[in-house]
C-alpha positions as CSV (number, residue, x, y, z in Angstrom):
1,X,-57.6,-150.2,-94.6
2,X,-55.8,-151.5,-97.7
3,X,-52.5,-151.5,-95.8
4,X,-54.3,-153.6,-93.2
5,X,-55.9,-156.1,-95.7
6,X,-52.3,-156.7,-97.7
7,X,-50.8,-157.5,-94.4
8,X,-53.1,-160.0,-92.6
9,X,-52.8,-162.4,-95.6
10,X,-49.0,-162.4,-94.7
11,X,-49.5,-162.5,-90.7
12,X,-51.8,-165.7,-91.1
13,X,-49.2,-167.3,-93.4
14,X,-46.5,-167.0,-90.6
15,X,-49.4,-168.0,-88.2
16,X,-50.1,-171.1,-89.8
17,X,-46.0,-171.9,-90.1
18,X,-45.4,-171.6,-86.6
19,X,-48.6,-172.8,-85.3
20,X,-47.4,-176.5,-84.8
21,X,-43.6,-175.7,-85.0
22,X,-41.1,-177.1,-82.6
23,X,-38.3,-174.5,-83.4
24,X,-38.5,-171.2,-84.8
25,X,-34.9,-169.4,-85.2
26,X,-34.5,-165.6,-86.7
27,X,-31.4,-165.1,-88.7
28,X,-29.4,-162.1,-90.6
29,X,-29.3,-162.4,-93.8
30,X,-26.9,-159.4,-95.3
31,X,-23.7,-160.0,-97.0
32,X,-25.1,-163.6,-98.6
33,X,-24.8,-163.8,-102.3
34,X,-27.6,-165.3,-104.2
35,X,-25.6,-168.5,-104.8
36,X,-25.1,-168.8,-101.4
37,X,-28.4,-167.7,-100.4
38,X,-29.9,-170.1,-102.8
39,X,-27.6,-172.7,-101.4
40,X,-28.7,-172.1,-98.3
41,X,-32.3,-172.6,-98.8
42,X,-31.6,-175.8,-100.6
43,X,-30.0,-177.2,-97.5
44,X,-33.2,-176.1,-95.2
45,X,-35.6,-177.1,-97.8
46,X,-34.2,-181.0,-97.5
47,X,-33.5,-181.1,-93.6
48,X,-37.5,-180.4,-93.8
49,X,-37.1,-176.8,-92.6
50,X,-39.1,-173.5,-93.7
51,X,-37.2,-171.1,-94.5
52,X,-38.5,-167.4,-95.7
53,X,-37.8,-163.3,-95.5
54,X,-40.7,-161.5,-93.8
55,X,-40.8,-157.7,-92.8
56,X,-40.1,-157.5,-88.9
57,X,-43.6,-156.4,-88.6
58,X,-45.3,-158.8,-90.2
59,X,-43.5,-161.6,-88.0
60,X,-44.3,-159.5,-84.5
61,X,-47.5,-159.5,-85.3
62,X,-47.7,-163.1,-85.8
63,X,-45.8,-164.0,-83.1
64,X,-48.4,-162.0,-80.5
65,X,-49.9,-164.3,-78.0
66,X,-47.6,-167.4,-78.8
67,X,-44.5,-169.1,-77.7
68,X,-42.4,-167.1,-80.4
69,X,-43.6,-163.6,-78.9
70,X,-40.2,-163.4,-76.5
71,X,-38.3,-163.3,-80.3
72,X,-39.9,-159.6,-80.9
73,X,-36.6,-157.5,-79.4
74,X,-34.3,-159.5,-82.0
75,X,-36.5,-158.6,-84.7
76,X,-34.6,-155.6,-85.6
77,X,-32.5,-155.0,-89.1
78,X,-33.1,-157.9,-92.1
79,X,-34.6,-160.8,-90.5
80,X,-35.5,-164.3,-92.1
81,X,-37.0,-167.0,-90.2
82,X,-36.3,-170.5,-90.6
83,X,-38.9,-172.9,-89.2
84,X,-39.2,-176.7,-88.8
85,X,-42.1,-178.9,-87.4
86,X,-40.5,-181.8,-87.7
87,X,-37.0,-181.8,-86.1
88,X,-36.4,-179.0,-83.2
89,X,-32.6,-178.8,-84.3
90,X,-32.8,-178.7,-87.3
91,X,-33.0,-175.2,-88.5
92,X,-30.1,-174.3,-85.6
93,X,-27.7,-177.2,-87.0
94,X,-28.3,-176.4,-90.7
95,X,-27.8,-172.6,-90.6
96,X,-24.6,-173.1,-88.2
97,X,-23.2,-175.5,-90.1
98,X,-23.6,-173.1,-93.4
99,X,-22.3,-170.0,-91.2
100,X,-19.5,-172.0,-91.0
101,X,-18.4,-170.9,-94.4
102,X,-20.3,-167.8,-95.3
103,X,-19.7,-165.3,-92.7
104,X,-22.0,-163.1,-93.7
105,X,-24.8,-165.4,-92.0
106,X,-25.8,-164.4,-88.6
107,X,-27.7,-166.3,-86.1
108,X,-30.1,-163.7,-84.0
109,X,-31.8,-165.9,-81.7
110,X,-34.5,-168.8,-81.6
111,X,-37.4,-170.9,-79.3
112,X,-36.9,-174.3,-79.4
113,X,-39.3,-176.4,-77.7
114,X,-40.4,-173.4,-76.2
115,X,-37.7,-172.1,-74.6
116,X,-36.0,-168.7,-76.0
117,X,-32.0,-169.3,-76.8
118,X,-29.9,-166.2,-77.6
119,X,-27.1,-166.1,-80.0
120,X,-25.0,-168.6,-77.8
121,X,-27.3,-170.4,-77.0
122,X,-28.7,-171.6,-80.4
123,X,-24.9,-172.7,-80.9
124,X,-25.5,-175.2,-78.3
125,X,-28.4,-176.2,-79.8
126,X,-26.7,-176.6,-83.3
127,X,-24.6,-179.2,-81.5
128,X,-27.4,-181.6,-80.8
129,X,-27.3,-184.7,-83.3
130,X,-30.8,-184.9,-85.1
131,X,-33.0,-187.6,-84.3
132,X,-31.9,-190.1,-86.7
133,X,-28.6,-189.7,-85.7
134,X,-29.1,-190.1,-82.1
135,X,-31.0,-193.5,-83.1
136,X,-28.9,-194.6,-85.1
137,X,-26.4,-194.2,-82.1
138,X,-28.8,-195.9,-79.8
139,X,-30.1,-199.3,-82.1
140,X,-26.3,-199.3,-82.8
141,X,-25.6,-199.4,-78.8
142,X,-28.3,-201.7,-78.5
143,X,-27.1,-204.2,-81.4
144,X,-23.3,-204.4,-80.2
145,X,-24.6,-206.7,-77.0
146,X,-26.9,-208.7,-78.5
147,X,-23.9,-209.2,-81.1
148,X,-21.3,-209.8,-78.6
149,X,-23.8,-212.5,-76.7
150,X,-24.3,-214.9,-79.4
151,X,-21.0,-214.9,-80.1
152,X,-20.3,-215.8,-76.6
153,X,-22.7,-218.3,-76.8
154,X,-21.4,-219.7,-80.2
155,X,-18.2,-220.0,-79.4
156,X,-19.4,-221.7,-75.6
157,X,-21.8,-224.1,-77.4
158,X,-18.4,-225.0,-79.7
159,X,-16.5,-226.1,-76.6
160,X,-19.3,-227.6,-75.5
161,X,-19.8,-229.7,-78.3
162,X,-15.5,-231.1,-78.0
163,X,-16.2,-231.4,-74.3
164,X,-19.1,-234.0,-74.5
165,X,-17.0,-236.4,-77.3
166,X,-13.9,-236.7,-74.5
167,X,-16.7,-238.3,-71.9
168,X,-17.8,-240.3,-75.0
169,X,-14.5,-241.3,-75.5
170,X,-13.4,-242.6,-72.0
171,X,-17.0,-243.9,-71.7
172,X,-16.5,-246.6,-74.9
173,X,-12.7,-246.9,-73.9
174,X,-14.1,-248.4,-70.0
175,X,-16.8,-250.6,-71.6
176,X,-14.7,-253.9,-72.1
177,X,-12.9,-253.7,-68.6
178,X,-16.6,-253.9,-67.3
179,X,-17.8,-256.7,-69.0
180,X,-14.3,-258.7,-68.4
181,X,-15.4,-258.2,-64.7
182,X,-17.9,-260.6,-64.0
183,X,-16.2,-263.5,-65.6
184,X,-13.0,-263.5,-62.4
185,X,-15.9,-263.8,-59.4
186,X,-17.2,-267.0,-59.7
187,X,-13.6,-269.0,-59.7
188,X,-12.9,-266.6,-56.3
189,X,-15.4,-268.6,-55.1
190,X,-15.1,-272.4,-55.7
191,X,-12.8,-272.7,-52.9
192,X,-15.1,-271.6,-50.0
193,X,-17.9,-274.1,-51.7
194,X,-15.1,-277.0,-51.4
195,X,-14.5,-276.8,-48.1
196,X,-18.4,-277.0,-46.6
197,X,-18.2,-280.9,-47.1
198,X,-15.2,-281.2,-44.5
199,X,-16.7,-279.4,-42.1
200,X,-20.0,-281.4,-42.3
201,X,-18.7,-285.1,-41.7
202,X,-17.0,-283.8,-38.5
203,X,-19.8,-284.4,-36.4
204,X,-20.4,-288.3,-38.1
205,X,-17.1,-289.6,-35.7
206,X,-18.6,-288.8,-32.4
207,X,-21.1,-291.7,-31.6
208,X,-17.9,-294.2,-32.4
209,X,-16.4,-292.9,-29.4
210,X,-19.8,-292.9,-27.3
211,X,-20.2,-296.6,-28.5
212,X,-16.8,-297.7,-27.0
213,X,-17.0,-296.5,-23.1
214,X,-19.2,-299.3,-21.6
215,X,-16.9,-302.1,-23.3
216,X,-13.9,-300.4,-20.5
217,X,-16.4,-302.2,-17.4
């Protein structure tokens, strides 16, 4: 009974880690130094990942009845766990970027978002971007249009702006030509108004030649 009560403090302290965690990977630990190890650590502790050694028994215990249960065949030799809440790649891209220059560091085998990934698998994983990366890739995709519109439009409201003072231009360059106009039509005229006088005293010479016809009897 002692045995049983020193344990179940642990169990419900691995219980309430993974209860709400996105990613829970199991890793070997032999071969680190301390310096490295305590390295290591640092670098989980700041992506926001848990990090901590429990006895293989303790963890399958915990793990009974929860999306973390298919992990219980890897836990088999030194085993920590490193678990994040926060960021589902996380613990994968830390510890296989670190393995990346200690050696000794061994990735067994993790659930991310509920699915189990072995060894390969969580190397896959690793390669995701984390979430500020990815967008901080997607405002940046979203920024270079929006950039590359205004200066579009800048550069079309700048030819716009040479365009209109041409019309301008021609427009003041025309005026005096149309006022000059006006002043020619009236002389064009004055002939056609002359000659309506002619034609009217035509008709005055006809009962002249009427008057002289009975004188001829």
């Amino acid at each position: 009974m002692a045995k049983v009560e020193i344990k179940k403090p642990v169990v419900e302290e691995i219980s309430a880690a993974i209860k709400d965690a996105q990613s829970v990977v199991l890793v070997d630990y032999r071969g680190l130094t301390v310096e490295q190890d305590t390295k290591l650590r640092k670098e989980l502790r700041e992506a926001g990942v848990n990090y901590k050694v429990y006895k293989n028994t303790m963890m399958n215990f915990a793990f009974k009845g929860t999306d973390f249960e298919s992990l219980a065949p890897y836990l088999e030799g030194p085993s920590a766990v490193a678990i994040s809440t926060t960021d589902a790649t996380a613990p994968a891209r830390v510890l296989a970027k670190f393995a990346k220059t200690a050696e000794q560091l061994e990735i067994k085998a993790g659930v991310v978002e509920g699915t189990l990934y072995d060894a390969n698998g969580m190397k896959s994983i690793a390669s995701i971007p984390s979430r500020e990366e990815l967008l901080s890739k997607l405002l940046g995709s979203i920024q270079s249009p929006i950039t590359n519109f205004a200066r579009v439009m800048n550069q079309l409201a700048e030819k716009g702006g040479a365009g209109e003072a041409a019309p301008a231009a021609e427009a003041k360059a025309e005026e005096p030509a149309a006022e000059a106009a006006p002043v020619e039509e009236p002389k064009a005229e004055e002939p056609a108004a002359e000659a309506a006088p002619a034609e009217a005293e035509a008709p005055a010479e006809e009962p002249a030649a009427e008057a002289e016809a009975p004188a001829a009897e």
